[in-house]
C-alpha positions in Angstrom: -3.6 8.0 -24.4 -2.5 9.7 -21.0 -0.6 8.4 -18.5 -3.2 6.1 -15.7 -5.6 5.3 -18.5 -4.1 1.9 -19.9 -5.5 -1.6 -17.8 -2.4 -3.5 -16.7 -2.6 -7.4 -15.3 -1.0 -8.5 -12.4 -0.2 -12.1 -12.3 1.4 -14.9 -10.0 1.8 -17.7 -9.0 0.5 -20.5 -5.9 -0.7 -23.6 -5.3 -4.0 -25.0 -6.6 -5.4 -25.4 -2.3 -4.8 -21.9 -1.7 -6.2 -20.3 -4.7 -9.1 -23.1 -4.0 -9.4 -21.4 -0.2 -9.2 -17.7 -2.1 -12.1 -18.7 -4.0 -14.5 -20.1 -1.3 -13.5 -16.8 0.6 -14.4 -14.9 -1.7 -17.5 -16.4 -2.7 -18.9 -16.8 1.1 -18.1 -12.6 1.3 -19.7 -12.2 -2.1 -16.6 -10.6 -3.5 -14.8 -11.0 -6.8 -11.3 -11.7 -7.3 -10.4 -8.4 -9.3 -12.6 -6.5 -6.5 -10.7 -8.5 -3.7 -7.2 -7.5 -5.4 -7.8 -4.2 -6.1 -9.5 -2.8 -2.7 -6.2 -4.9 -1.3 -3.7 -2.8 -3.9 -6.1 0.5 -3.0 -5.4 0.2 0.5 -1.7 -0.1 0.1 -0.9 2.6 -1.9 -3.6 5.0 0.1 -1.4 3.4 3.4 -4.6 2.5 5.0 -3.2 1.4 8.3 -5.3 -1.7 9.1 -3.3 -3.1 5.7 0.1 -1.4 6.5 0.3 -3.5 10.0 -0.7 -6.8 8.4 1.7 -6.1 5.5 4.2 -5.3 8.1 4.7 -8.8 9.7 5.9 -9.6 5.8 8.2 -7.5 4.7 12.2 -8.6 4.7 13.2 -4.8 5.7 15.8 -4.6 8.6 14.0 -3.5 11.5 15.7 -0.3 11.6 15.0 1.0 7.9 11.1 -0.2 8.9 11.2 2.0 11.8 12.8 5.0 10.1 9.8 4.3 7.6 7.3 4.5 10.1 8.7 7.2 11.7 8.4 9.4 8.2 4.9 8.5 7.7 3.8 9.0 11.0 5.2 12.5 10.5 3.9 13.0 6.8 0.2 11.6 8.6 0.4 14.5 11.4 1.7 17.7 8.5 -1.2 16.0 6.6 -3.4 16.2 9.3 -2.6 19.4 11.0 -2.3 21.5 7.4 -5.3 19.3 5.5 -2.9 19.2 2.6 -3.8 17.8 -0.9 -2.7 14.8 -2.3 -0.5 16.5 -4.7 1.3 18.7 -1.6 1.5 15.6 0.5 3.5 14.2 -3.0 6.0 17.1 -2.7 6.7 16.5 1.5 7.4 12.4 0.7 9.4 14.2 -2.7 11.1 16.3 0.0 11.7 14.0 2.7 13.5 11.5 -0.1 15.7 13.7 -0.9 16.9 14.8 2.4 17.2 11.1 3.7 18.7 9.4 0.1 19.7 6.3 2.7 16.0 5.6 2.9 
């Protein structure tokens, strides 16, 4: 079997009121759960950037690693943009950038 191929779960845990609330949610915008979780997990690892300013308010970083953060993607965004790279060269740059900036 290659690597990508093999269905994982992803479980936790909350309280019975909110996964109650998910599911009216989700019924009254006629979506399922695993279509709700995975367009959600899509969006993250794509860095769509409606989800990566929600996500924001949550995360624990120090404000300054967040902003060096943003500041690389914002950069990796523009090369992206102004050389149309491919997902696999846009891999390398982040590969790249990691290794220049190990604090990170």
């Amino acid at each position: 079997m290659s690597y990508g191929n093999e269905m994982k779960k992803f479980c936790f845990e909350d309280t019975d009121k909110r996964y109650a609330d998910l599911r009216i949610r989700l019924h009254v915008d006629e979506l399922r759960q695993g279509e709700f979780f995975r367009a959600i997990i899509t969006g993250y690892i794509e860095q769509d950037e409606d989800l990566l300013k929600f996500i924001d308010k949550y995360k624990s970083q120090p404000k300054t690693r967040r902003t060096i953060l943003k500041k690389t993607y914002d950069k990796a965004k523009k090369t992206k943009s102004d050389f149309l790279l491919s997902q696999e060269e846009v891999e390398n740059i982040f590969d790249l950038i990691a290794e220049e900036n190990e604090d990170l």
